[in-house]
C-alpha positions, 0 to 999 in steps of 0.5 A: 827838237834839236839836242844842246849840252851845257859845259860847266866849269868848278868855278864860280862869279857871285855864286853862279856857275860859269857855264857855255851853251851849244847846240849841235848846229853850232851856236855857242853862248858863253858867260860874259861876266862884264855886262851882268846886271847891265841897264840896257839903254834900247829896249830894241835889243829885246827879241823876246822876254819869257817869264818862269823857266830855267836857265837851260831852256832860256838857252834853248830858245835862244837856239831857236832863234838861229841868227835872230838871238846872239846873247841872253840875260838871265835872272835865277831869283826871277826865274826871268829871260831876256833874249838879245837880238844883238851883243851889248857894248858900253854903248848899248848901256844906259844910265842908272844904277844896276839892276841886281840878279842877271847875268849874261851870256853871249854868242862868242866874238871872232871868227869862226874855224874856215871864216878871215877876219879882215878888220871888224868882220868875218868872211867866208868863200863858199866852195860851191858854184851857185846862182846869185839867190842861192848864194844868198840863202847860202851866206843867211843859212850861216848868219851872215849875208854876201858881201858888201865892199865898201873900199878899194882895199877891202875890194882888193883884200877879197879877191887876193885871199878868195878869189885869185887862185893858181887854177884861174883860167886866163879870162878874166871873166871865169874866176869870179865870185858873187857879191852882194851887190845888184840892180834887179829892183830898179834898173841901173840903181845898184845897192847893197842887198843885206841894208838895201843901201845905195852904193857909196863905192864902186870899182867897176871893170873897165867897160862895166857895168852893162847899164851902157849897153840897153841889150844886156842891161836888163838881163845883167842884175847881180854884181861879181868880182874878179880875181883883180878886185875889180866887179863886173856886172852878169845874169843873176841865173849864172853859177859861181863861187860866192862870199860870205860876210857877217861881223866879227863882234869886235871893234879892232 
């Protein structure tokens, strides 16, 4: 069982200790006053709802969950646990007056030591050189998935801050890192892998991708990107750098 202690401060909200949860894997909940008592307005966002215990274990079995909880709601008079699979926002909350008694604990917004924020989200260069799938394990093992570039800008922003480096040989095509982009279900039918959403853009290297020359095609499934913003197209089975990409919780 995987050991969590439970920080708590003097103060106090309606009677209630302001308390943060984190367990040695590094998952944090901490108090949200703003969303006490919330009517939620999807019943989705409940993972799981358990009936008769505490607070701590309520947190506990968020834990368990890894990536799969990121918030709780807790009632102490109900001795009742509601654990979130997603944090609540204005639009998450439905009409009707509030339901007295909960209070509410969240996975903490932002970035984490060693992830950038760039707009919404948070990314992170994985220092070690991996297959496509390992890279992918990699980037789930963090609660996050290989990145998806949806502008030309973000292409551009990721391969400045991860990807071009003073050690960079000078083929292009040896400082790369993955992406979650590739066509290994369908051949030529590129997409994203984390929503399995068909590309909307790309921004290919001149001469790419491979699905122009039918005796590489085949064998180049997975989608990296060079120092230059731009992608390329090779083996699945090649070992590079990777980056890793999951929301920062925030709006701006």
């Amino acid at each position: 069982m995987r050991s969590f202690y439970i920080a708590c401060s003097l103060s106090t909200f309606m009677g209630t200790l302001l308390c943060s949860f984190s367990d040695y894997c590094g998952k944090k909940l901490e108090r949200d006053t703003e969303y006490d008592n919330a009517v939620m307005a999807y019943s989705s966002y409940i993972r799981e709802e358990i009936l008769e215990v505490n607070l701590a274990s309520c947190a506990r079995k968020c834990f368990t969950y890894r990536c799969g909880c990121l918030a709780i709601l807790y009632n102490r008079r109900m001795q009742s646990c509601k654990l979130l699979s997603a944090r609540l926002n204005p639009q998450s909350i439905g009409p009707g007056p509030p339901v007295e008694g909960w209070v509410y604990y969240t996975t903490p917004k932002g970035c984490e030591p060693g992830w950038v924020k760039y707009r919404t989200h948070c990314y992170l260069i994985g220092q070690t050189e991996v297959t496509w799938i390992e890279a992918k394990f990699e980037c789930e093992a963090r609660c996050s998935h290989l990145v998806e570039i949806e502008t030309k800008e973000e292409s551009h922003w990721l391969a400045e801050t991860f990807v071009l480096k003073d050690t960079c040989p000078s083929n292009l095509y040896d400082c790369v890192a993955w992406t979650g982009g590739n066509d290994r279900r369908i051949e030529g039918k590129y997409h994203w892998n984390d929503r399995n959403l068909s590309m909307t853009f790309t921004n290919w290297y001149p001469g790419q991708p491979s699905i122009g020359y039918p005796n590489q095609a085949e064998e180049k499934d997975c989608i990296d990107l060079f120092r230059n913003g731009r992608w390329n197209d090779r083996p699945c089975s090649h070992k590079s750098q990777y980056i890793c990409e999951k929301s920062s919780g925030q709006n701006v």
